[in-house]
N, C-alpha and C positions, 0 to 999 in steps of 0.2 A: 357523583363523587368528585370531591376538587381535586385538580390535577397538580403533580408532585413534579416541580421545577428541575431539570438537571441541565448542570454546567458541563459539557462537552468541550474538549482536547480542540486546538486549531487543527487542521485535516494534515495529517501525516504526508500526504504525499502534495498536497499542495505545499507546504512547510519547505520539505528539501526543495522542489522546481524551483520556487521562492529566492532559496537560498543560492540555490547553483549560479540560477541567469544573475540576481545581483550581484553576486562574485564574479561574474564576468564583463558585467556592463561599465559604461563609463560613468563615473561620479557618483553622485550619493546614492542609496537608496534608504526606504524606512518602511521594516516589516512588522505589521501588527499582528497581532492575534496567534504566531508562531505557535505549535503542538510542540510541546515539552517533554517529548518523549526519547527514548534512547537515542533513538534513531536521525530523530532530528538535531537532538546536543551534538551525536558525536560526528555529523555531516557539517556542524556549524566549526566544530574544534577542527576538525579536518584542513578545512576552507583557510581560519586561523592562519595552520602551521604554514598554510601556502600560500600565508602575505595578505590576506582578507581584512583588512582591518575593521573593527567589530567594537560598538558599546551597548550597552543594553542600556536606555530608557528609564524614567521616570516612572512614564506610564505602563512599561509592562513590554514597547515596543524594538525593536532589535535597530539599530543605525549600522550599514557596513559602505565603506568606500569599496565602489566596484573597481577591478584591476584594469578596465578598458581592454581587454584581451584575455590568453591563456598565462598562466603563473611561471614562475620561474623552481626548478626542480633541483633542490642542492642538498638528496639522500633523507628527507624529512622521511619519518618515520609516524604515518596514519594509521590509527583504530582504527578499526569498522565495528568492530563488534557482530554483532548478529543481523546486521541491517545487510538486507538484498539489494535493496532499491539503493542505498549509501555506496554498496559496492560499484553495482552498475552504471552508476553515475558517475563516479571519482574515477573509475576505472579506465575509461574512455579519456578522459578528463588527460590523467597524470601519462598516460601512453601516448597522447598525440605533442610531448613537450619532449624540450631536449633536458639531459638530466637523468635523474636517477632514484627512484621513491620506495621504499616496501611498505607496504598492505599487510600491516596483520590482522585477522579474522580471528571467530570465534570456530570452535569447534564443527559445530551444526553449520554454519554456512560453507567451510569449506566442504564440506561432505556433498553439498548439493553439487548441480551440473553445473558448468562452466565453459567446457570445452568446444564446444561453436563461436562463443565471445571471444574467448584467447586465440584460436583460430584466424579470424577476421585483423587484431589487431599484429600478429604476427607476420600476416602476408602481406601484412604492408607498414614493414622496417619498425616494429617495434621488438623487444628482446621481452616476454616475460618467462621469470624462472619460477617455477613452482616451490614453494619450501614447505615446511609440515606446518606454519602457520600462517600461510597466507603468499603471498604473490611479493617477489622483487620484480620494479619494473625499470627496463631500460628504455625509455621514450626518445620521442624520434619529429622533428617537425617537417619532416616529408609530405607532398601532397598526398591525400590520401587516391587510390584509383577513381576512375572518373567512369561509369558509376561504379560506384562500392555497392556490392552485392551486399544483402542485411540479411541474419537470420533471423527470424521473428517467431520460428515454432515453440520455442524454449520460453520466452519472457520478450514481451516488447519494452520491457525497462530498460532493455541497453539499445535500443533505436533511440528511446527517448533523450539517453545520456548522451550516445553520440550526437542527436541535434543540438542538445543543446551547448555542450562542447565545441561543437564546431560555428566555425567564422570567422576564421584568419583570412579564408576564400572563397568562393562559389563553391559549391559542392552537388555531386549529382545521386541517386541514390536508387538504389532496386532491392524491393523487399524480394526475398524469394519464396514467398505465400501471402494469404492474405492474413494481418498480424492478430496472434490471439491476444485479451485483455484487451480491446480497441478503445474502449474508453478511457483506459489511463493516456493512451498516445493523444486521444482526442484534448486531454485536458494538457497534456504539452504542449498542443501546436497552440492553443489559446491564451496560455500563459507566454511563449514565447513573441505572438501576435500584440504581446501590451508590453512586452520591455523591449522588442526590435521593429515592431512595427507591423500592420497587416500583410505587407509584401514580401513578409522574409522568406516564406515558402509558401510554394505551389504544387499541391498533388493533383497527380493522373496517373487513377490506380494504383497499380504497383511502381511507380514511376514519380519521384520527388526530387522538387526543385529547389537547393536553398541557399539565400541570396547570401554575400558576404557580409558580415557583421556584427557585434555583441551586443547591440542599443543601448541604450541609455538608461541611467535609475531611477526607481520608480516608488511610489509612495504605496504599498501594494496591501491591503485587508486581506488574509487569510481566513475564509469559510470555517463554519466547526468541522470537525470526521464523521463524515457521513455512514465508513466504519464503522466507528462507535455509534452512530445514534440507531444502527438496526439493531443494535443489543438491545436497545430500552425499546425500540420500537416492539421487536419479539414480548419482551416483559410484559406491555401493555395489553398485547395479546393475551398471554399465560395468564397474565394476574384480573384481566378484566378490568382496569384501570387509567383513566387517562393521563399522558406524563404530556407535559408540555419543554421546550426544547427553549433556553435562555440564549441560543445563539441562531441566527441561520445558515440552513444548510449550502453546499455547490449542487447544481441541478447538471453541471457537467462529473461531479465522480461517479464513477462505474459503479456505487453498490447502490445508486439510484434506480438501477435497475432493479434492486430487489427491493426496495420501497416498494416501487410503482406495482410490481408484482402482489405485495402483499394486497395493495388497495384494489386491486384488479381482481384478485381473486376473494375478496369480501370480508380480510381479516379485520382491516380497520380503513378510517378517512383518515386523512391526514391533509391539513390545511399549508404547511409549510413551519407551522409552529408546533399543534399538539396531535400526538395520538392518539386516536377518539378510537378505542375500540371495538369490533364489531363480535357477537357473537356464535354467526354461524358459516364463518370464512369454508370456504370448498376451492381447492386449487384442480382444474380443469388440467392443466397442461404442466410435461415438466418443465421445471427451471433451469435452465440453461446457466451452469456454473463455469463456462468459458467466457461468457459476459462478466460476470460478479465472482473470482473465484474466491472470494474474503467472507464471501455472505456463507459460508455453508455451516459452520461450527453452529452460526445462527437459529438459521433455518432450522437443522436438526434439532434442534429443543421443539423450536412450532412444531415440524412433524410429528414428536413424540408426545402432543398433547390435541395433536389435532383428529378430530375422530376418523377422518379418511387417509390422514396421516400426508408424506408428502413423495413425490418422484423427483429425483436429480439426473440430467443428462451433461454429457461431455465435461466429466470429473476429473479425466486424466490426471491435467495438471495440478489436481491437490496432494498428490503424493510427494510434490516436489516444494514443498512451501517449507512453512519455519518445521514443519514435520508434516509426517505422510497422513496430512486430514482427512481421509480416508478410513483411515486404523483409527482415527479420535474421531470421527462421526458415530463410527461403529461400535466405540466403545461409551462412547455420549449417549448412543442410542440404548446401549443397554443398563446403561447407572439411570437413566429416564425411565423403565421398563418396557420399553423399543425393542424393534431387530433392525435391522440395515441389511439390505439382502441386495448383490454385485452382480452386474451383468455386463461385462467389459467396464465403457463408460459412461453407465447406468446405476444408477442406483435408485432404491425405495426404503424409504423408513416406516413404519408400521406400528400404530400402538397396540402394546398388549393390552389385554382389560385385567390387570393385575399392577398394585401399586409397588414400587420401588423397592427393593430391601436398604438397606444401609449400607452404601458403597463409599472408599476412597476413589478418586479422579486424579489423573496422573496426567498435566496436560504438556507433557514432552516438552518443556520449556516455548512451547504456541502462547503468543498472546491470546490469540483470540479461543484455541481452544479453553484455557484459560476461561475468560469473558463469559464464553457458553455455559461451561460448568456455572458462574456462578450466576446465570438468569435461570439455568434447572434447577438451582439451589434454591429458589426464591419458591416455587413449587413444591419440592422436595427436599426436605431441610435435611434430610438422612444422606447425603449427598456432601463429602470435603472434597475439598479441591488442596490437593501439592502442593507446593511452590506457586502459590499465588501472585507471588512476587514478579512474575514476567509480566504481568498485564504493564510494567513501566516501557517497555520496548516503544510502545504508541498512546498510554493513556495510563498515568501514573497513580491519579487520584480515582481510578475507576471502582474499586471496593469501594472508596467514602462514597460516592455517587451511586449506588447501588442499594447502600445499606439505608436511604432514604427511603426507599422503598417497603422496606421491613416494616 
């Protein structure tokens, strides 16, 4: 069967790093292949309000003059919208300057946890006021403590922010565990290694070293979303078909791990381009969703088509995402004709040997649970998905690239 081409999003969280470090480095830079999704526009409008200057391209690629430092803060008023990762990043960001900014948020973000990060930025001379939409922040350009204790149990998104936020000076740093989601952090210190230089930091263990400075601008390619391409990879699975991938992927984002997982456990090959799929995948071992915690909406479709079905370990933290993925595994698993059955931070999805009745899908305004729905869809056509409209958060044309498939 010939394989069915999809155009894939520039990779979401490469996008914003992208955007931050060239907002703060010296002189030009020029971003290609930028993901166009919420999250990334309104991280780029943000940047804007605080002096970023920015033209978009002929080709497609973003130009922005780097500020050579931290911005200057005079009561600008930034969206976030529903982006974590936009919060986490700006957030460090606007608090380590002198000045005065508020953060308004969308509903569902403020609702999530917060209070470790606020914490951290408070004990050392920043003012933030809590409001019913979001955060006023009084910033402060004091040295930060030497080292600054980091909480990493909650989201390593904001270690990441504060890296890359900082470098007016030396700075010393102490995680106080060792950080979950490591792979997103891995894919910061790599990006920050090409616009400040291999030297900027040095880890030992819990224990980081990072030099003084913002580097210089960079002409930087933007990867597709590796994100997104586990959705079609799953598809490939379900449908028995091979998709080949118009873009290449990063081998540094964390849902690489659930690729390599799939190929490991015999779903399909994958050469770097197409998904060759296999038909008698057996996963031995559960998946570790503290590694990949994006991949599970995913996976849960495989599961609920896979004859041995699947196991997920240390799921905690999907209760704390764009919604409690947990409650949309479980209810993913039963619009698929699945169960999901919880054992702390365990979980198992199970197929039943009974096909689907005709369910609405309600995906809590989740991109990705979102996503999921609509690759069970592709199986189970008795299956609507809500508000389909969230999959724009990360990947906006994702229904047109879908419906190729059809």
């Amino acid at each position: 069967m010939e394989a069915v081409t999809i155009d894939l999003p520039g990779c979401k969280s490469a996008s914003q790093r992208a955007l931050l470090l060239a907002a703060l480095a010296a002189g030009p830079s020029t971003l290609h292949g930028l993901g166009d999704g919420a999250d990334s526009k309104e991280l780029a409008t943000a940047l804007a309000a605080l002096g970023v200057a920015q033209r978009l391209q002929t080709d497609g690629s973003l130009h922005l003059q780097g500020l050579g430092g931290t911005p200057k803060l005079a009561g600008q008023v930034l969206n976030i919208g529903e982006g974590g990762s936009t919060l986490r990043f700006l957030l460090p960001l606007v608090a380590r300057c002198t000045g005065q900014v508020r953060l308004k948020l969308a509903a569902g973000l403020m609702a999530r946890p917060h209070g470790p990060l606020l914490e951290l930025l408070q004990n050392n001379g920043s003012q933030v006021e809590s409001l019913s939409d979001g955060f006023l922040i009084h910033g402060t350009d004091q040295p930060l403590a030497k080292p600054t204790t980091v909480p990493v149990a909650l989201s390593s998104q904001f270690f990441s922010g504060l890296l890359m936020t900082s470098g007016s000076c030396e700075q010393q740093w102490l995680l106080d565990q060792q950080p979950v989601s490591v792979g997103y952090l891995n894919m910061t210190v790599a990006m920050m290694k090409q616009f400040r230089g291999a030297e900027c930091l040095q880890v030992n263990g819990l224990h980081w070293h990072q030099q003084a400075g913002f580097g210089e601008g960079q002409d930087y390619i933007v990867p597709a979303d590796t994100s997104a391409a586990l959705f079609f990879a799953v598809a490939a699975v379900v449908l028995q078909r091979p998709i080949r991938l118009a873009r290449a992927l990063s081998a540094e984002h964390p849902d690489d791990y659930a690729l390599q997982f799939l190929v490991e456990a015999g779903f399909l090959n994958f050469d770097g381009e197409v998904f060759e799929p296999l038909p008698n995948g057996f996963a031995s071992k559960p998946f570790d969703l503290s590694r990949s915690p994006d991949s599970g909406p995913a996976l849960a479709i495989l599961a609920a088509t896979s004859e041995s079905g699947l196991s997920f370990e240390k799921a905690e933290r999907l209760r704390h995402k764009e919604s409690d993925r947990i409650d949309g595994m479980a209810r993913l698993a039963v619009a698929c004709g699945a169960e999901l059955s919880q054992s702390g931070g365990d979980l198992s999805i199970l197929p039943k040997r009974q096909a689907p009745a005709h369910s609405s899908f309600n995906p809590s305004a989740d991109h990705r649970l979102a996503m999921a729905a609509g690759v069970a869809a592709l199986r189970w056509p008795g299956i609507e998905i809500t508000h389909p409209a969230c999959v724009a958060k990360s990947f906006p044309t994702f229904w047109q690239q879908l419906d190729l498939l059809r």
